[in-house]
C-alpha positions as CSV (number, residue, x, y, z in Angstrom):
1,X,0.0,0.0,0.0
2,X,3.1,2.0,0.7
3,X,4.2,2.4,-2.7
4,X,0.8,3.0,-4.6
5,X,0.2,5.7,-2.0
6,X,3.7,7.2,-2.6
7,X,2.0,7.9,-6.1
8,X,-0.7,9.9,-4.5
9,X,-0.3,13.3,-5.4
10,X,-0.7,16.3,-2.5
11,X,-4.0,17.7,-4.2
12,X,-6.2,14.6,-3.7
13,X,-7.6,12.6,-0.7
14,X,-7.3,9.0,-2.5
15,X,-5.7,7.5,-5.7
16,X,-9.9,6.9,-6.5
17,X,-10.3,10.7,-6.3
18,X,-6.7,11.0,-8.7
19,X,-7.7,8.5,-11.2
20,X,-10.9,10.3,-11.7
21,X,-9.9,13.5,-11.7
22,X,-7.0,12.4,-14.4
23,X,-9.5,10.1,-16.5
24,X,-12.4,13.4,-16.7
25,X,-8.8,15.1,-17.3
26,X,-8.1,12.9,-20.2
27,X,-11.9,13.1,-21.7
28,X,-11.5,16.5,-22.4
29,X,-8.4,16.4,-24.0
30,X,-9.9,14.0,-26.3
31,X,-12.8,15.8,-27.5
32,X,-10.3,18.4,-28.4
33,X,-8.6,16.4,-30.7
34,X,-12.0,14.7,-31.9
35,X,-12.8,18.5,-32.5
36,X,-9.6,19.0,-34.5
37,X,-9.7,15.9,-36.3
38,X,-13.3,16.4,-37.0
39,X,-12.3,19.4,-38.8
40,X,-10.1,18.4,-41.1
41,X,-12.7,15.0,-41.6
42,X,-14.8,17.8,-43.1
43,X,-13.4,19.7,-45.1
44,X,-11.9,16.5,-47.0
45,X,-16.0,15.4,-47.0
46,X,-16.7,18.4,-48.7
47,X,-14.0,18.7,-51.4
48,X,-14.6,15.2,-52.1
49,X,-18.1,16.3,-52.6
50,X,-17.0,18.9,-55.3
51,X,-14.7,16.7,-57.0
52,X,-15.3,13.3,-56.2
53,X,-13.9,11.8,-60.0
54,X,-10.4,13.6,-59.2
55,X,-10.3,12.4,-55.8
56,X,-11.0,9.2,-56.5
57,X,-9.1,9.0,-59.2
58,X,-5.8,10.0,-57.4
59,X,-7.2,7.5,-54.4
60,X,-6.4,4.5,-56.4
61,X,-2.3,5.8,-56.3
62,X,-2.1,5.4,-52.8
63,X,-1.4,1.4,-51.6
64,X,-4.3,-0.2,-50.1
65,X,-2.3,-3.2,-49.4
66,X,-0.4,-1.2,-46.7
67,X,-3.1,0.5,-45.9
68,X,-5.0,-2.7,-45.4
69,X,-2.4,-4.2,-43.5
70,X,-1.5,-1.2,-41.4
71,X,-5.1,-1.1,-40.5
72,X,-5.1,-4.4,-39.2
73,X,-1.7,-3.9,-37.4
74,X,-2.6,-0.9,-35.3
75,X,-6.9,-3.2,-34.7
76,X,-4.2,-5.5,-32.9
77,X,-2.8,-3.1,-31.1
78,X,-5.6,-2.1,-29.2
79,X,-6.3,-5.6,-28.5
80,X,-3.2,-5.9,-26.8
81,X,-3.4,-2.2,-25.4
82,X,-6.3,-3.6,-23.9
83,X,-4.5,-6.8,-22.3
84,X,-2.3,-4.0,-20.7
85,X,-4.8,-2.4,-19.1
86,X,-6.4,-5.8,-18.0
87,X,-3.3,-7.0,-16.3
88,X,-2.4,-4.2,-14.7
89,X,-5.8,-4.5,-13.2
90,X,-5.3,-7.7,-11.8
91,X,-1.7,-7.3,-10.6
92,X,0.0,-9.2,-13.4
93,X,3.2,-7.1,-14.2
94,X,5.1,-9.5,-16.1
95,X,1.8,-9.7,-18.4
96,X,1.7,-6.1,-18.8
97,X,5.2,-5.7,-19.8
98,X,4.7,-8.3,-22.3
99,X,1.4,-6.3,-23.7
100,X,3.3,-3.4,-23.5
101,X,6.0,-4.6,-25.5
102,X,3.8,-6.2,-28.0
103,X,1.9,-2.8,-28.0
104,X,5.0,-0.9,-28.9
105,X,6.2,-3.3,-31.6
106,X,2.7,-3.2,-33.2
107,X,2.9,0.9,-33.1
108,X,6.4,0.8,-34.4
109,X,5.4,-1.4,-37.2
110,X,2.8,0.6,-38.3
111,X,5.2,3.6,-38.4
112,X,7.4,1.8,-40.7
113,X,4.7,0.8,-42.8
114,X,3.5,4.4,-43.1
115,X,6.9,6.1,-44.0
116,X,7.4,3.4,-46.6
117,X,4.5,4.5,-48.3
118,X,5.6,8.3,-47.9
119,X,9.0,7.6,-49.5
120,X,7.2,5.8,-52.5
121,X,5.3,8.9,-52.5
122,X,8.2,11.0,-53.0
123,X,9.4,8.7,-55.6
124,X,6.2,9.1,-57.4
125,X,6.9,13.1,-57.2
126,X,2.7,12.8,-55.8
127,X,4.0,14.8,-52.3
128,X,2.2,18.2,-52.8
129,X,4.9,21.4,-53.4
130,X,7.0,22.4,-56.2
131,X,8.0,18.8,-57.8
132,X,4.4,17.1,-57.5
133,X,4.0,15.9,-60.6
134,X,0.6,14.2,-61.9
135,X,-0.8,13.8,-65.5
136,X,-3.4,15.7,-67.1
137,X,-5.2,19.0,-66.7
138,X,-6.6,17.9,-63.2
139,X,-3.2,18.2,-61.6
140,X,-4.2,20.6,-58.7
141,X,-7.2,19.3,-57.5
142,X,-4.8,15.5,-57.5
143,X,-2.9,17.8,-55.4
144,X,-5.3,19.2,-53.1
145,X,-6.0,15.5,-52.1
146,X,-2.9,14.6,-51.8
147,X,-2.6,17.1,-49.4
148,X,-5.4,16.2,-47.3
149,X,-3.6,12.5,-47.1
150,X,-0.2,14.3,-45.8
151,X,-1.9,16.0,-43.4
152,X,-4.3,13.3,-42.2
153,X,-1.9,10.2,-42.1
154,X,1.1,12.8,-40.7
155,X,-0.8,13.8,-38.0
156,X,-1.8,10.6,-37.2
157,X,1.8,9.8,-37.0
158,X,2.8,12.0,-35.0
159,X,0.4,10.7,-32.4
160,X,1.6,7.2,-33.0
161,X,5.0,8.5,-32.5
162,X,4.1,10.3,-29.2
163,X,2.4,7.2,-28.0
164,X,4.6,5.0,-28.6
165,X,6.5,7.4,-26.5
166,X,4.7,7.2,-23.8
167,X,4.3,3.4,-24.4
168,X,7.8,3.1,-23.7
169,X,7.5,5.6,-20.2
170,X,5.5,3.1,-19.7
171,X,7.3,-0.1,-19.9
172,X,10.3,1.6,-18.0
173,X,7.7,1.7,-15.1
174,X,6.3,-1.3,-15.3
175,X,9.9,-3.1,-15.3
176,X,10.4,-1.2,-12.4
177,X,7.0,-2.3,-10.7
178,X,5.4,0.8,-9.8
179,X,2.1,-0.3,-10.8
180,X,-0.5,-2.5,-9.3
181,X,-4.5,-3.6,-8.6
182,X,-4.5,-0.3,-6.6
183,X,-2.8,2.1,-9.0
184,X,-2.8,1.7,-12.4
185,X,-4.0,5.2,-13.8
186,X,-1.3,5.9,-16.1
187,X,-1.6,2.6,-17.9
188,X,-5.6,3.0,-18.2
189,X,-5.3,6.6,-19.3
190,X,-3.0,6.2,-22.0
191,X,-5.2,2.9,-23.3
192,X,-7.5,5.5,-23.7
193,X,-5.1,8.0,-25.6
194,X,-3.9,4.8,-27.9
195,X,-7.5,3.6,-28.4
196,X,-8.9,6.9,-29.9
197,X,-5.5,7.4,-31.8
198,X,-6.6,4.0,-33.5
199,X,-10.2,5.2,-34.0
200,X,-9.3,8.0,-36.0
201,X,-7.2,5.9,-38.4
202,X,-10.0,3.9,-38.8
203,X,-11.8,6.8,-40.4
204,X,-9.1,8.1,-42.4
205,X,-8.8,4.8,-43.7
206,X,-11.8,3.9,-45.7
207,X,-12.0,8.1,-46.5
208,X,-8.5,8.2,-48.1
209,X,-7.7,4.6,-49.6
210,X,-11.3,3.1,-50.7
211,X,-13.0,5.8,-52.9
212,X,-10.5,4.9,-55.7
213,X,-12.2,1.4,-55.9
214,X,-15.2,3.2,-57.6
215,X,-13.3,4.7,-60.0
């Protein structure tokens, strides 16, 4: 008890009363990024609208084999994000930094995935700027949603990056047994971060790889 309660911070009565006050904490940062993301969901929905041929027509250059496969990398991810947070719940350390592990391999895998794709893109001179090259008069708009996938899948990286970050915080802690049954906040909360950060590729998925099968 001695060690979860040296996590207690001075502000709060009881790790219950911290854990709740960090998970309400956590909520809200979410629907600030479900805000931001929603944003940009939108404003590819309604260019899409407007030129839906072009957009799908540049949609059947990205890989949907990677895609397909990253999609099902980062689905097992949150299965064994989830594990984490189950054995921490139960007291099962060594479990946890196993699905910790296999949580951080799963992320890193998807990274590498992703940034092969973006160096095939720069091969393909399709990364929007002064060399994008693309045939015929509808150039620009090819562009425009090439630009939408940059700044969708990047950003998306770069939250895989930071969690994988924090994954790795994580594990350091775990190895050093500093969670438990009792206190386990930081592994739950960031199940939560890594969760939504896989919901949001689920919708960038069939937005940015699938129209081109209609085309």
């Amino acid at each position: 008890m001695s060690e979860d309660r040296s996590a207690l911070a001075h502000q709060f009565h009881s790790l219950e009363q911290q854990f709740e006050a960090s998970r309400l904490g956590m909520w809200l940062f979410l629907a600030t990024e479900v805000m931001f993301f929603g944003g940009v969901f939108t404003a590819l929905s309604v260019y899409h609208s407007s030129y839906a041929r072009i957009f799908d027509e540049a949609s059947r250059h990205l890989d949907l084999t990677l895609g397909a496969i990253n999609t099902a990398v980062l689905i097992s991810s949150s299965f064994t994000m989830a594990m984490a947070v189950r054995s921490v719940q139960l007291g099962e350390r060594r479990r946890l930094g196993g699905y910790l592990a296999a949580t951080i391999a799963l992320g890193s895998l998807f990274l590498a995935i992703k940034f092969t794709e973006y160096f095939h893109k720069f091969e393909e001179h399709l990364v929007p700027g002064l060399h994008f090259s693309y045939p015929g008069p509808e150039a620009p708009r090819a562009q425009l949603f090439f630009s939408f996938y940059f700044t969708l899948t990047g950003l998306h990286a770069l939250h895989m990056v930071i969690g994988v970050g924090i994954l790795l915080v994580l594990l350091g802690g775990a190895a050093q047994g500093r969670y438990s049954s009792l206190y386990h906040s930081p592994v739950e909360l960031s199940g939560l971060y890594w969760h939504f950060v896989d919901i949001v590729w689920i919708f960038i998925f069939p937005l940015l790889y699938l129209p081109g099968l209609r085309h």
